[in-house]
C-alpha positions in Angstrom: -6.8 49.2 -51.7 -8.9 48.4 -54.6 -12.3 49.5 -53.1 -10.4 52.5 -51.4 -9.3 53.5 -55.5 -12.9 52.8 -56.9 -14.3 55.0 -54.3 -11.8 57.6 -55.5 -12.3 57.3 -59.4 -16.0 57.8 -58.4 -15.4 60.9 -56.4 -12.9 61.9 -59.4 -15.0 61.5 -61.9 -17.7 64.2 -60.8 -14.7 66.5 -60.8 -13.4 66.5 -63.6 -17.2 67.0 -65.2 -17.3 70.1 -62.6 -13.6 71.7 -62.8 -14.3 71.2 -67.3 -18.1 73.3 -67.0 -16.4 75.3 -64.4 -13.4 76.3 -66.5 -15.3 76.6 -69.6 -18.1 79.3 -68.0 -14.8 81.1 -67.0 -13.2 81.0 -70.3 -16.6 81.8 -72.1 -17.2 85.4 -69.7 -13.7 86.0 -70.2 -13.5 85.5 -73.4 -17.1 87.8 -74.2 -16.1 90.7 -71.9 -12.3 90.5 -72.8 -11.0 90.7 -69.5 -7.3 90.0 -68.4 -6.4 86.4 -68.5 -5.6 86.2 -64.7 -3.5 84.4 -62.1 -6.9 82.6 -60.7 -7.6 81.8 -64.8 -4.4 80.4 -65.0 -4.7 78.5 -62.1 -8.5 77.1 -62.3 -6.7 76.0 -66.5 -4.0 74.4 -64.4 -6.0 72.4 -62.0 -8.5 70.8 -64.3 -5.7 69.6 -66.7 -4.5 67.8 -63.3 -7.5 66.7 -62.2 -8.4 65.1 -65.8 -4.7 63.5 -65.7 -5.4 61.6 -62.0 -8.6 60.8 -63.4 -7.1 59.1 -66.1 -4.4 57.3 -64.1 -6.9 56.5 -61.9 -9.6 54.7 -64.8 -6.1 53.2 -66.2 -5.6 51.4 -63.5 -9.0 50.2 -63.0 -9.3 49.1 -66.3 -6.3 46.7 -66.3 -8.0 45.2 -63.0 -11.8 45.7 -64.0 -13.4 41.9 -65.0 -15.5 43.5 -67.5 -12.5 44.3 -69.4 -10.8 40.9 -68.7 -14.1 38.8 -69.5 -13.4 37.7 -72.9 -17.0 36.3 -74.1 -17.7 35.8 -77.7 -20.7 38.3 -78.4 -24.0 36.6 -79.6 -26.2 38.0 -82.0 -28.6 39.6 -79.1 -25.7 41.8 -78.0 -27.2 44.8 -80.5 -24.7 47.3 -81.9 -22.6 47.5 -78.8 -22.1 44.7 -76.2 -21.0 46.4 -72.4 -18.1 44.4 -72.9 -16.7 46.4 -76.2 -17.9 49.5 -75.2 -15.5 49.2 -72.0 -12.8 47.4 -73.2 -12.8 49.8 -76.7 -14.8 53.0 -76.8 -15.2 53.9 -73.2 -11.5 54.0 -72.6 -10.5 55.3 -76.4 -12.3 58.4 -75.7 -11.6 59.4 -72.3 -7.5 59.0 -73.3 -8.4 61.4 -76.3 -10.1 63.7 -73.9 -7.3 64.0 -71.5 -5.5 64.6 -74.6 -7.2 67.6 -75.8 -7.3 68.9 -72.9 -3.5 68.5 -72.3 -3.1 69.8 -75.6 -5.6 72.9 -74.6 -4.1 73.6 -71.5 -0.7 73.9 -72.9 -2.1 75.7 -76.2 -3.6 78.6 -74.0 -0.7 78.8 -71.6 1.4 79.5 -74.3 -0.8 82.0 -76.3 0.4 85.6 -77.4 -2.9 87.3 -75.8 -5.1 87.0 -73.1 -8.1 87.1 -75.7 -6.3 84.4 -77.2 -6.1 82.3 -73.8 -9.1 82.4 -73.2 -10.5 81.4 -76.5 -8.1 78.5 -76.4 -9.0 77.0 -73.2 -12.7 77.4 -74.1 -12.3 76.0 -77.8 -10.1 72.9 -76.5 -11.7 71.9 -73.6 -15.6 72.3 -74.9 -14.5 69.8 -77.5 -13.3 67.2 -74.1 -16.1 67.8 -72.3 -17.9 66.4 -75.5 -16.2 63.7 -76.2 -16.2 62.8 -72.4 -19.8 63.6 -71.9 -20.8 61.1 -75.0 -18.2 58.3 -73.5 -19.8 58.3 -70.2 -22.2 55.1 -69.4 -25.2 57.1 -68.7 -28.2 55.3 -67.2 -30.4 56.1 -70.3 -27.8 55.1 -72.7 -28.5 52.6 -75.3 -24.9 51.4 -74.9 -24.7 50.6 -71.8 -26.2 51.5 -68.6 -24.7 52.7 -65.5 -26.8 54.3 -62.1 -24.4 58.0 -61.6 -23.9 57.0 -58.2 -22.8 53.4 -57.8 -23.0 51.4 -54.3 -19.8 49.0 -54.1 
């Protein structure tokens, strides 16, 4: 079950990154031509909020089994700024659960706006600002936090 999960969060995760850019090119030409906030608009908001949301349920769950997280090791002085440890027990997880956030918060923000203009703007304003925050969390191989390969092998 556990490999069938982590196989799932890794198929997730690309997702979420392509249903957020996806959204937010929507948003953006529909926000610069001022088109009608439409049922597919509406729909493409909807899904990424839900797709973020299993996302997180999904990481959630992994992180209250992952080792990293239960490996308590005191740091040594080599560990630099950020040891993997910290950055997965604290940042990593700290900023995706503020990303699903704002983009909860965005999602509901446009659905309720007065305007389409407005919609549009909000989705794009709110969920620019996740994909940021998530896009800086994320263990990218170059990073000097900590490394990950995009595509892991289990």
């Amino acid at each position: 079950m556990h490999q069938t999960l982590l196989t799932l969060h890794s198929v997730n995760r690309w997702l979420v990154l392509l249903s957020l850019l996806f959204t937010i090119a929507i948003c953006w030409n529909g926000y610069r031509s001022r088109k009608k906030f439409s049922g597919f608009d509406n729909t493409v908001r909807h899904v990424t909020a839900t797709i973020s949301h299993v996302q997180l349920l999904l990481g959630l769950y992994l992180y209250m089994i992952s080792p990293i997280v239960k490996f308590n090791v005191a740091e040594g002085e080599d560990a630099g700024l950020v040891s993997e440890h910290l950055f997965f027990r604290l940042i990593h997880i700290s900023l995706m659960v503020v990303s699903v956030l704002i983009i909860t918060i965005g999602s509901a923000k446009a659905k309720r706006a007065a305007n389409d203009h407005l919609k549009f703007k909000t989705v794009l304003i709110w969920f620019s600002i996740a994909l940021l925050i998530i896009l800086i969390a994320i263990p990218w191989p170059f990073s000097p936090l900590v490394g990950r390969p995009y595509f892991r092998t289990f």
